[in-house]
TIBAFI-347534 format. One record per residue (C-alpha): x, y, z; residue in three letters; residue number from 1. Coordinates in steps of 0.02 Angstrom, whole numbers, m for minus. Layout:
# residues N
site u X&v Y&w Z&residuo ala&num NUM
...
***
This chain:
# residues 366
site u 1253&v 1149&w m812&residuo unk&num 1
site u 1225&v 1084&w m618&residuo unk&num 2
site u 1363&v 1014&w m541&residuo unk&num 3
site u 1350&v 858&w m459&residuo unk&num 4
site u 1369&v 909&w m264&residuo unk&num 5
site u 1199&v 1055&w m343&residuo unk&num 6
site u 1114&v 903&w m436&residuo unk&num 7
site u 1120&v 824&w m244&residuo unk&num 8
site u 1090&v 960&w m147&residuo unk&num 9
site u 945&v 989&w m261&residuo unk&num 10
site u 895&v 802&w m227&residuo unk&num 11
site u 899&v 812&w m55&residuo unk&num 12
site u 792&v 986&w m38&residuo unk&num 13
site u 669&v 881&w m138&residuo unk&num 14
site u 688&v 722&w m19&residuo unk&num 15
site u 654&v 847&w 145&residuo unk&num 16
site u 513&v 940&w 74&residuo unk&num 17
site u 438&v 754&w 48&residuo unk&num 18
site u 465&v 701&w 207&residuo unk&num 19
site u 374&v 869&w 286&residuo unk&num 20
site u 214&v 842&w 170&residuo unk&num 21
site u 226&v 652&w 219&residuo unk&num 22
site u 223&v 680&w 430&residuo unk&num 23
site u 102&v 840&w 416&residuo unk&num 24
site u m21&v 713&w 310&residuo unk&num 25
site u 3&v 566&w 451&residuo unk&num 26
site u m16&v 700&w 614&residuo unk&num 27
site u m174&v 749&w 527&residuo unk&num 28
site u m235&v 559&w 539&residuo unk&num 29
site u m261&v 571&w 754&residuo unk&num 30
site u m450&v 501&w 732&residuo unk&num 31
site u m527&v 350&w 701&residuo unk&num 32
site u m640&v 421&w 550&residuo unk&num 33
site u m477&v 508&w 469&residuo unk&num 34
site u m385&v 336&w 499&residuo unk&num 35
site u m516&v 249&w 416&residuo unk&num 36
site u m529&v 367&w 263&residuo unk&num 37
site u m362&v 368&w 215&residuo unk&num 38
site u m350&v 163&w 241&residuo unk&num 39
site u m497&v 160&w 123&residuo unk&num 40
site u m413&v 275&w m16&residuo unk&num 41
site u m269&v 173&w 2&residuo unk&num 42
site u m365&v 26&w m39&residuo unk&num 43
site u m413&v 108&w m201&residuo unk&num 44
site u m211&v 140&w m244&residuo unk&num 45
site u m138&v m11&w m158&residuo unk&num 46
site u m25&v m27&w m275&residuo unk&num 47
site u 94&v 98&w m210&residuo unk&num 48
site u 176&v 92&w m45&residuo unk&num 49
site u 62&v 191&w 109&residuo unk&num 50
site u 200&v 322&w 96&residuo unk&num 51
site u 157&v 359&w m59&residuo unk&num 52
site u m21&v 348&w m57&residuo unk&num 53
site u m8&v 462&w 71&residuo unk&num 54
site u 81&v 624&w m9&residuo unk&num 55
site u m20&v 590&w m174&residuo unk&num 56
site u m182&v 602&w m51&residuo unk&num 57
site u m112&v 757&w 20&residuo unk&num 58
site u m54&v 844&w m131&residuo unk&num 59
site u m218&v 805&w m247&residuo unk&num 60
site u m311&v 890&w m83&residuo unk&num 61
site u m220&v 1048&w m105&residuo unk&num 62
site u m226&v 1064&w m291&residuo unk&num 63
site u m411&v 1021&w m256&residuo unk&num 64
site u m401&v 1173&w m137&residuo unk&num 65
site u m315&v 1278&w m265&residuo unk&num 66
site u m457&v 1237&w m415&residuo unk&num 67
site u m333&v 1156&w m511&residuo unk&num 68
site u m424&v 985&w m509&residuo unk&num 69
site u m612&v 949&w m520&residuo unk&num 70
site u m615&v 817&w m370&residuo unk&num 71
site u m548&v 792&w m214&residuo unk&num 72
site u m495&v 637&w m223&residuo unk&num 73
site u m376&v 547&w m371&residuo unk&num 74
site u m432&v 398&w m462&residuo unk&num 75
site u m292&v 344&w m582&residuo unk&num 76
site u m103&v 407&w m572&residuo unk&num 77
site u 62&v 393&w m677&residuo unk&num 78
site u 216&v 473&w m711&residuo unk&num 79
site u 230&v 569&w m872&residuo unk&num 80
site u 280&v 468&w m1020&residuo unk&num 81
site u 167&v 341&w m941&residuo unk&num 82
site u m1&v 443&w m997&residuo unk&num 83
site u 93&v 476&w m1164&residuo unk&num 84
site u 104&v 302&w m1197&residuo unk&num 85
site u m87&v 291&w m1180&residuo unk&num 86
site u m111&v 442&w m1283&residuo unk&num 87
site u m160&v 566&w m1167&residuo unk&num 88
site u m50&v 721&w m1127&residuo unk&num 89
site u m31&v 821&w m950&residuo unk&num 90
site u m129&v 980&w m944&residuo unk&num 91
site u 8&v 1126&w m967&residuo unk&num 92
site u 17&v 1202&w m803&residuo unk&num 93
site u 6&v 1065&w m703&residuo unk&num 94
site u 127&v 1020&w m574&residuo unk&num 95
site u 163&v 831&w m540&residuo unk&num 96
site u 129&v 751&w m369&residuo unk&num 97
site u 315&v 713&w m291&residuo unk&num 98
site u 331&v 538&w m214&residuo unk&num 99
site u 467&v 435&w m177&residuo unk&num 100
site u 558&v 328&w m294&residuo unk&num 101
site u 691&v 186&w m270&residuo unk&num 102
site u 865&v 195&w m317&residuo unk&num 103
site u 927&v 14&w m361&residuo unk&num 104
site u 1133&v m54&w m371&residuo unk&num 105
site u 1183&v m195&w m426&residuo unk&num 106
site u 1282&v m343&w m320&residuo unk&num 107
site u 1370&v m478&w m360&residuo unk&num 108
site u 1456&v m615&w m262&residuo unk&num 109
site u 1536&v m783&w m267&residuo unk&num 110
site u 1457&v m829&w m110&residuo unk&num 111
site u 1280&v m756&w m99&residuo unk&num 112
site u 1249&v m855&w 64&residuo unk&num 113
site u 1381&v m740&w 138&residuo unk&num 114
site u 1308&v m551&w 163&residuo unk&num 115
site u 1470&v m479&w 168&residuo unk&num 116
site u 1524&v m547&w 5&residuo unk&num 117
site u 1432&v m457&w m87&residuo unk&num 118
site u 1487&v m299&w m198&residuo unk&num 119
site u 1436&v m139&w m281&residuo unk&num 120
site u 1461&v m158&w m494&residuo unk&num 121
site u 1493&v m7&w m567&residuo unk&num 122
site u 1365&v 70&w m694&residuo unk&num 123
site u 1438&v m20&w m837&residuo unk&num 124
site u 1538&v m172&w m757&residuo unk&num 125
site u 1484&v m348&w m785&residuo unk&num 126
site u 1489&v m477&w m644&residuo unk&num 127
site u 1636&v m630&w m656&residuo unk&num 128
site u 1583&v m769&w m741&residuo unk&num 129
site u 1582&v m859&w m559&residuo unk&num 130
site u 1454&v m723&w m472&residuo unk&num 131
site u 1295&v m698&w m466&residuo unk&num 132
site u 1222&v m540&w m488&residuo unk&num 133
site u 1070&v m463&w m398&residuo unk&num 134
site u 987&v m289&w m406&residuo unk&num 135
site u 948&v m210&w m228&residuo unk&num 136
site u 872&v m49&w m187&residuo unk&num 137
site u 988&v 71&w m87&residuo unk&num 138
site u 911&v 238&w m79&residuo unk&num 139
site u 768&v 340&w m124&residuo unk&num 140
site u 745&v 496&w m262&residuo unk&num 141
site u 607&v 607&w m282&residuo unk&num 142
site u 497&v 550&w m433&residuo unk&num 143
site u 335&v 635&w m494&residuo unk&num 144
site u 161&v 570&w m542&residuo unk&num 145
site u 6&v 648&w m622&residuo unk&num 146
site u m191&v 617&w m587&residuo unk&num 147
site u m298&v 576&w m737&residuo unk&num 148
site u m372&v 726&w m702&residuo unk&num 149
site u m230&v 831&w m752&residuo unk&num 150
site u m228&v 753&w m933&residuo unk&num 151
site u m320&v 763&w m1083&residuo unk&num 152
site u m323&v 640&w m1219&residuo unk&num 153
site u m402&v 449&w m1270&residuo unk&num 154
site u m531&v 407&w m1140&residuo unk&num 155
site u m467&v 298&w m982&residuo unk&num 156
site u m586&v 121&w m987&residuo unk&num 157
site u m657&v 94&w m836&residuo unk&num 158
site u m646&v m71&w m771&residuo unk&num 159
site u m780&v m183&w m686&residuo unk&num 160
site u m820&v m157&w m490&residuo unk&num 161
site u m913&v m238&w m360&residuo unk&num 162
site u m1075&v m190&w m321&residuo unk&num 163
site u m1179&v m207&w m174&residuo unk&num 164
site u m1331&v m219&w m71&residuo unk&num 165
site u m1330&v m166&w 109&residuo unk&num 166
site u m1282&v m300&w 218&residuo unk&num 167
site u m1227&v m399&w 56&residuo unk&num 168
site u m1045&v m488&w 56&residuo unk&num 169
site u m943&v m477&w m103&residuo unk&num 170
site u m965&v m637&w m188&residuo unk&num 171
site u m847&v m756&w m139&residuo unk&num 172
site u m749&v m658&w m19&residuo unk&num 173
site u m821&v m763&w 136&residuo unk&num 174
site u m748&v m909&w 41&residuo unk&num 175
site u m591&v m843&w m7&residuo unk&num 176
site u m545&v m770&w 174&residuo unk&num 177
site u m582&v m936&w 249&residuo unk&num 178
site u m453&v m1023&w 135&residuo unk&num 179
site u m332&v m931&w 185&residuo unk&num 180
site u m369&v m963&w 385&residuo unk&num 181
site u m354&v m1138&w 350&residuo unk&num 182
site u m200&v m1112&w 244&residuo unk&num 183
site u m123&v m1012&w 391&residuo unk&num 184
site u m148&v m1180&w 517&residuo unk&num 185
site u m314&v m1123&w 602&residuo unk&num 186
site u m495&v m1216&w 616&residuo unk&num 187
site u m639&v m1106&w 578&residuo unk&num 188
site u m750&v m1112&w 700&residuo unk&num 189
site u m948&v m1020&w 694&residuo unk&num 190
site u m1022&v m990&w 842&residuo unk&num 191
site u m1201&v m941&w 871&residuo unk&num 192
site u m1185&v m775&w 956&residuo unk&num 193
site u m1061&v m695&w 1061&residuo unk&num 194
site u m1108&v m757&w 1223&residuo unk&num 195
site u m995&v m898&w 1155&residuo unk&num 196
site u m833&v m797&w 1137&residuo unk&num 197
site u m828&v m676&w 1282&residuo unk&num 198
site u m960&v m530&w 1188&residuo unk&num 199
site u m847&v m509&w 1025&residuo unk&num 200
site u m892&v m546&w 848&residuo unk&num 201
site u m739&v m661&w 832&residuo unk&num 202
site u m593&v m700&w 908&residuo unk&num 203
site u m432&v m805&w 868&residuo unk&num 204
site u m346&v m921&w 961&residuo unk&num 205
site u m181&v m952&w 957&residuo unk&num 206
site u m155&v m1085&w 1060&residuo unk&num 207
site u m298&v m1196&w 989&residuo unk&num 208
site u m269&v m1133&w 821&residuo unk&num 209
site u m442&v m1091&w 787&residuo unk&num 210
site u m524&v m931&w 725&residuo unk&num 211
site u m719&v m905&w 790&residuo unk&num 212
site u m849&v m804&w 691&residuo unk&num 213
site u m1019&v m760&w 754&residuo unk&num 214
site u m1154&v m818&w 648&residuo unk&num 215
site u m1292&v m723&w 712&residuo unk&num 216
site u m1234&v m561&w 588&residuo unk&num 217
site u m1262&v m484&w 434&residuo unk&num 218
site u m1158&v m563&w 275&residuo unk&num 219
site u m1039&v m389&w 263&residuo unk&num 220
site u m1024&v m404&w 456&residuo unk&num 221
site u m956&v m573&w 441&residuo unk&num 222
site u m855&v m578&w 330&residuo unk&num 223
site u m781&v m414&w 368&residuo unk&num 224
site u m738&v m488&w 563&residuo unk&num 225
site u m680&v m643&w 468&residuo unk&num 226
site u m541&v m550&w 376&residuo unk&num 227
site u m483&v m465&w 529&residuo unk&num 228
site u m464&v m628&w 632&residuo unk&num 229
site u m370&v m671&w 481&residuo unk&num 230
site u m251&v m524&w 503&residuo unk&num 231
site u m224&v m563&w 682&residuo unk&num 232
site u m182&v m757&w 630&residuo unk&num 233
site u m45&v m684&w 503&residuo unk&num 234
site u m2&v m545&w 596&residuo unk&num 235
site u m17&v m562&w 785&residuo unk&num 236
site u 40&v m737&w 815&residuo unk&num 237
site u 163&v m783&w 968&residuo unk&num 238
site u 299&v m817&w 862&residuo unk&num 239
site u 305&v m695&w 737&residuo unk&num 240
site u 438&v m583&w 759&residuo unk&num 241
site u 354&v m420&w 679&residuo unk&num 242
site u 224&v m415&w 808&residuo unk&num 243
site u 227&v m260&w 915&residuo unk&num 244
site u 178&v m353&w 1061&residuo unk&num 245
site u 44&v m193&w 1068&residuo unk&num 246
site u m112&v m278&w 1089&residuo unk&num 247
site u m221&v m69&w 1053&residuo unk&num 248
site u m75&v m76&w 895&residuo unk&num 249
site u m127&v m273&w 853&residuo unk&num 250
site u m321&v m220&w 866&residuo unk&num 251
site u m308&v m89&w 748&residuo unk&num 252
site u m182&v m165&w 631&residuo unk&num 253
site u m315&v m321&w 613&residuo unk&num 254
site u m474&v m196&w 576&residuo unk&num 255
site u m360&v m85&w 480&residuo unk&num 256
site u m326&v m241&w 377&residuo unk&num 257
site u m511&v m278&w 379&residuo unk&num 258
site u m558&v m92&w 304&residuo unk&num 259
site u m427&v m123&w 150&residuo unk&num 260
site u m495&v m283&w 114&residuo unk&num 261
site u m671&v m222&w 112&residuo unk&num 262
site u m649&v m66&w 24&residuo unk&num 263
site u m541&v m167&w m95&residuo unk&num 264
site u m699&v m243&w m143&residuo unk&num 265
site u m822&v m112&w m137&residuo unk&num 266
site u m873&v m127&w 43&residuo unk&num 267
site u m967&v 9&w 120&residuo unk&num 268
site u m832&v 25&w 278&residuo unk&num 269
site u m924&v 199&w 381&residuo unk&num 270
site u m1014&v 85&w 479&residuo unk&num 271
site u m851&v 15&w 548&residuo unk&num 272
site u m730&v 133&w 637&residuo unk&num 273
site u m555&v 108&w 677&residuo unk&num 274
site u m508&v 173&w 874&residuo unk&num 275
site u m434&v 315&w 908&residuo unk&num 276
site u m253&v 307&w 843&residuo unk&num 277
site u m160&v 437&w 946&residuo unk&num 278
site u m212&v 357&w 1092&residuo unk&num 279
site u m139&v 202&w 1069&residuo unk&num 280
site u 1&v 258&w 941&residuo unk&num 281
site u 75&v 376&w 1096&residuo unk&num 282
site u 74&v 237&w 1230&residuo unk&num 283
site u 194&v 142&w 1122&residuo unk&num 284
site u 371&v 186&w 1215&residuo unk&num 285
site u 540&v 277&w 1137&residuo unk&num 286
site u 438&v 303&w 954&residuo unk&num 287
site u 340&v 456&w 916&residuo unk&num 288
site u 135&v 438&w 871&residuo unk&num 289
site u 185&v 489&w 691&residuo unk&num 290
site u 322&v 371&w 666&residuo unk&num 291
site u 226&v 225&w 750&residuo unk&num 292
site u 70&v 260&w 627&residuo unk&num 293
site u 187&v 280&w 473&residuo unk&num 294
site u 264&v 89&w 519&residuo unk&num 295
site u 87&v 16&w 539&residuo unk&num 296
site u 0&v 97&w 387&residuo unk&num 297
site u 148&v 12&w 285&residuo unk&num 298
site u 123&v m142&w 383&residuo unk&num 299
site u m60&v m150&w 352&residuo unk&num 300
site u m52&v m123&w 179&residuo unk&num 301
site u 58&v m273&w 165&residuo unk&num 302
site u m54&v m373&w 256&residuo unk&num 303
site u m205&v m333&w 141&residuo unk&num 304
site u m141&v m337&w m29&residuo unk&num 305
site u m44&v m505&w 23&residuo unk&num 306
site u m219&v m575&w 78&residuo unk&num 307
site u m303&v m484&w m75&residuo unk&num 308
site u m199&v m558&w m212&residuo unk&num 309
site u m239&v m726&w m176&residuo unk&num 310
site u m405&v m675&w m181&residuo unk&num 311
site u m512&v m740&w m333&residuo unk&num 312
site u m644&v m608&w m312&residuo unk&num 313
site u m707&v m442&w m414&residuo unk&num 314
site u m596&v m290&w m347&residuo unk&num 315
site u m608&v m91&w m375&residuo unk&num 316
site u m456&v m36&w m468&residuo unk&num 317
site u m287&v 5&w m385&residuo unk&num 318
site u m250&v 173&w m450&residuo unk&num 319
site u m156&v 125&w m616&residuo unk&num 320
site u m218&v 162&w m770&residuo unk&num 321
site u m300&v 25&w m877&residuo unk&num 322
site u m189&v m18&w m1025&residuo unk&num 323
site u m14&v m38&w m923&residuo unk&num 324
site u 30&v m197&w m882&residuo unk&num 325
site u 146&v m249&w m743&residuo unk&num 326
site u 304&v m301&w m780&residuo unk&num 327
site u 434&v m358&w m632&residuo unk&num 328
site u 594&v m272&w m556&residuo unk&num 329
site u 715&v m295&w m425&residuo unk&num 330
site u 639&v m174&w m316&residuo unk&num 331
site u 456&v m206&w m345&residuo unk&num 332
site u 339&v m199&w m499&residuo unk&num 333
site u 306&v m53&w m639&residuo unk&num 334
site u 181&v m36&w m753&residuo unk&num 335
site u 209&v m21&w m937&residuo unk&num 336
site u 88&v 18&w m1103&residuo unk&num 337
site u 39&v m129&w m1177&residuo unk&num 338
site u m122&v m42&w m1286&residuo unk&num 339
site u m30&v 105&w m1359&residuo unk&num 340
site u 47&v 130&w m1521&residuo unk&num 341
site u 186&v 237&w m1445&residuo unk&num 342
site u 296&v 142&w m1314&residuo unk&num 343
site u 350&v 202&w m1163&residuo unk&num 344
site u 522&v 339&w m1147&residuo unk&num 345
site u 620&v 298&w m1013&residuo unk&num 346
site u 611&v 449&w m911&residuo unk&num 347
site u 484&v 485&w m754&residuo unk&num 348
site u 385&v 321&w m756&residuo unk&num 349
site u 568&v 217&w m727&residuo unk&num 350
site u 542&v 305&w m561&residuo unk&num 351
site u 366&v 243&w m535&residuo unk&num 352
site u 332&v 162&w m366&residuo unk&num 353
site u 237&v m13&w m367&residuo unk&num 354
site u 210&v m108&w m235&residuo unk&num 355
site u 379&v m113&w m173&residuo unk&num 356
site u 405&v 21&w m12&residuo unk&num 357
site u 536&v 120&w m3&residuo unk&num 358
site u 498&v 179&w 151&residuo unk&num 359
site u 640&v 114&w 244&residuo unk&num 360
site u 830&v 141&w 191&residuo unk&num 361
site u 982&v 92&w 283&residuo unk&num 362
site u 872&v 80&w 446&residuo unk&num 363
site u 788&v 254&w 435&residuo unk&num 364
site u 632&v 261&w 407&residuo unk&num 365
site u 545&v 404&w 289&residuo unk&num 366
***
């Protein structure tokens, strides 16, 4: 029987051996085509955080490598009990993709206005009948996942996806997009060609809170440039505080955003390609290319599934199984069965990342 100072040592070795698969994977994204790539597969698993995304990316490649899975690239992943509960059983043999996983506590407080009122329950303690209790994540564990593709069992149904036409915008995207840039304060504005807005394809100003869009492109074009004029109106703006104040890191956060929410919906996104990211990631002072690209892949992602879910348009899949729904925790969502006759052991999925990110603990980021 491990001790507990082995258990954590054991946690730990786990943690660093993440955290070395996660920075080789983001050195190896130094060009724009690479950057664009893995900002397209994350559209595909958006549900997880871009941490995430990117070790299961890295570790499908070399079991890929190794012939231990037919394709290179994953299509729908879950922890363990998870692909029990919709009868289908992991391959023996097959090692599990590690990813990160959030450790929650729970808080109470008689003041929760006051941040230093709160504190730490124990595991079985109940709060005063004059707190209030909240959950809050304040670590990380290693968890593991499996591809479909490493399982056997009742066939996965695949849901409905976009399709189109070269040139051809995803029905109602165009509308969708521009509901939002009105919801975020700013006029929308088409312009003939882009003689009218210094030779781009839009632009956004903040000052006249207006967002210009060429009209003299394709559909796909358009709307594509639409949703990254969006990203710089949520993103970019003079008084947001998040802003890097970068503007090569604000250029290729707002097409970054623009390849999710294209590939989201099925958009054909190699005719578009995102500059060269070392370039600008190493002119960014006191931070490291790796660590600046980690922080803006997480950002981006953010970005795009917050515009994407209040999107009322056809999507491809997120990389969960069909046949768990999402339920809601204190550190982000989880997906349970809701099809199968056997319900779900609490075991690896509990560790299951949703959209929450725990990239960032206490300050450091993973």
């Amino acid at each position: 029987m491990a001790t507990k100072e082995e258990t954590r040592a054991a946690r730990e070795a786990r943690l660093n051996e993440l955290h070395e698969q996660l920075t080789g994977a983001v050195e190896g994204l130094v060009t724009g085509d690479d950057w664009a790539q893995a900002l397209s597969f994350a559209a595909r698993f958006r549900s997880r955080s871009f941490n995430n995304t990117l070790l299961i990316w890295a570790q499908h490649q070399q079991a890929f490598g190794q012939g231990r899975v037919s394709s290179p690239y994953p299509t729908f992943v879950a922890g363990y009990r998870q692909w029990q509960a919709l009868d289908r059983q992991v391959y023996k043999g097959q090692a599990g993709y590690m990813i990160y996983a959030p450790v929650t506590a729970r808080f109470a407080s008689t003041n929760p206005s006051d941040p230093t009122s709160w504190r730490r329950l124990a595991p079985r303690e109940k709060h005063k009948s004059n707190e209030v209790e909240r959950s809050r994540m304040v670590g990380v564990k290693p968890a593991y996942v499996w591809d479909v593709s490493q399982t056997d069992g009742e066939p996965i149904p695949e849901p409905p996806a976009p399709r189109l036409l070269e040139g051809q915008a995803p029905e109602g995207l165009w509308e969708g997009l521009a509901a939002q840039v009105k919801a975020a304060g700013f006029d929308l504005l088409h312009v003939p060609d882009a003689s009218v807005i210094r030779g781009a394809n839009g632009v956004t100003d903040y000052l006249a809170k207006t967002v210009s869009v060429r009209s003299d492109m394709p559909d796909a074009a358009r709307v594509k440039t639409l949703a990254h004029e969006l990203a710089h109106a949520l993103l970019h703006g003079p008084d947001n505080p998040d802003a890097l104040g970068h503007r090569g890191v604000a250029e290729v956060e707002a097409e970054s955003v623009a390849l999710m929410v294209g590939a989201a919906h099925g958009m054909d996104t190699s005719g578009y390609t995102v500059p060269y990211v070392s370039g600008w990631a190493a002119s960014v002072k006191d931070t490291s290319p790796v660590e600046v690209v980690k922080a803006t892949g997480e950002r981006v992602r953010k970005a795009a599934i917050g515009i994407l879910d209040r999107l009322d348009t056809t999507k491809v899949g997120d990389g969960t199984p069909p046949g768990l729904s999402k339920t809601v925790r204190a550190d982000g969502p989880r997906r349970t069965a809701t099809t199968s006759r056997k319900p779900p052991t609490p075991s690896v999925e509990r560790e299951h990342i949703g959209a929450g990110d725990p990239a960032t603990v206490a300050g450091r980021r993973l």
